[in-house]
C-alpha positions in Angstrom: 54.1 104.8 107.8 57.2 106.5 106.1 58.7 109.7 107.9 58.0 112.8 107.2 60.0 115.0 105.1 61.0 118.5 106.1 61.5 121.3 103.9 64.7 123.7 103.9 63.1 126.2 105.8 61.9 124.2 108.6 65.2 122.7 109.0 66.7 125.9 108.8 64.5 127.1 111.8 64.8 124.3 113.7 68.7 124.4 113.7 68.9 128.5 114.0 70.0 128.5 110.8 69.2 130.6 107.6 67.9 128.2 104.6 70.6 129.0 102.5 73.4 127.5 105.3 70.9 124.7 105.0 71.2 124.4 101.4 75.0 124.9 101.3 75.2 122.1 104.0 72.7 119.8 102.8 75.5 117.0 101.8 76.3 117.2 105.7 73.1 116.5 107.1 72.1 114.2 104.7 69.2 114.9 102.3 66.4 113.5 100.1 66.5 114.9 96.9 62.5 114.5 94.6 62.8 116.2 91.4 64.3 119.3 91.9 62.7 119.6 95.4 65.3 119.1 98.5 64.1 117.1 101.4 65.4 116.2 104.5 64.2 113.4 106.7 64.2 114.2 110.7 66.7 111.3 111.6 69.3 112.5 109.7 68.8 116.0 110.8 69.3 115.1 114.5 72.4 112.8 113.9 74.0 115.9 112.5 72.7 117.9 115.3 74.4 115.5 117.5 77.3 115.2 115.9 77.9 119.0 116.3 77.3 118.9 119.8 81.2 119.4 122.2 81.5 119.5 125.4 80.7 122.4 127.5 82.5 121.9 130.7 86.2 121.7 131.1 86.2 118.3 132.7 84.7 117.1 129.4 87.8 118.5 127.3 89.9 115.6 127.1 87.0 113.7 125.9 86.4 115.8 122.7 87.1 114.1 119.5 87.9 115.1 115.9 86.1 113.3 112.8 89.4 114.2 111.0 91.5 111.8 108.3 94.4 111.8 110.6 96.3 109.0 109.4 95.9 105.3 108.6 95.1 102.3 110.4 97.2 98.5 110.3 94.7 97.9 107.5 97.2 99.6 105.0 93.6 101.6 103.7 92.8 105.1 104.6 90.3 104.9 107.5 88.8 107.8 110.3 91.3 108.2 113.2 89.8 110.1 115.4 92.0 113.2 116.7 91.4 113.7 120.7 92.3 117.0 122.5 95.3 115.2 124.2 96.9 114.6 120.6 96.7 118.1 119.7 98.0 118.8 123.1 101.0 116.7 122.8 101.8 118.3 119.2 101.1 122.0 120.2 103.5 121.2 123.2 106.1 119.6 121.0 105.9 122.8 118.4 106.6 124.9 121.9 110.2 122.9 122.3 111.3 122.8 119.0 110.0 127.0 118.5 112.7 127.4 121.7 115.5 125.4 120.8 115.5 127.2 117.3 115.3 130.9 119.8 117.9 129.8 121.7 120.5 128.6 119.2 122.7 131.0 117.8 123.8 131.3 114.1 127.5 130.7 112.9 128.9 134.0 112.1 131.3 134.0 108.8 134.3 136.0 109.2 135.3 137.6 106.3 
């Protein structure tokens, strides 16, 4: 037996959302469209639940990931690279330096 569809509004409640957010985000979730009826099929509306979830406790941090385009792969085609919390790290730690080496330099003055 085929799945049952759900409408906008019951997805909408189910996620604690309004059914327009639903409708605007329908190409996220994933959606079966009948005419000019949209439809959503339950599977594909807890993958995208679950791909929302992050982790609550701070142990779980460095384990967070991005589904960013970050960058390529040995491939030489665009691929996902996942971005982890220890990335952004590094780069927000490396934008610290360089943001105080440019504060501590001073300027030449010209002498007229």
């Amino acid at each position: 037996m085929a799945e049952a569809l759900l409408r906008p509004e019951q997805v909408a409640e189910w996620l604690g959302m309004s059914p327009s957010w639903v409708y605007g985000n329908k190409h996220r979730i994933g959606f079966v469209q009948i005419g000019s009826a949209v439809r959503f099929e339950r599977s594909a509306v807890e993958r995208y639940a679950e791909s929302c979830k992050r982790g609550p406790l701070p142990e779980d941090r460095e384990t967070w990931e991005s589904q960013s385009d970050t960058g390529k792969r040995g491939t030489g085609g665009w691929s996902r690279k996942r971005t982890r919390v220890t990335d952004i790290n590094e780069r927000l730690r490396g934008i610290e330096r360089g943001s105080a080496r440019r504060g501590n330099t001073q300027r030449s003055v010209r002498q007229s």
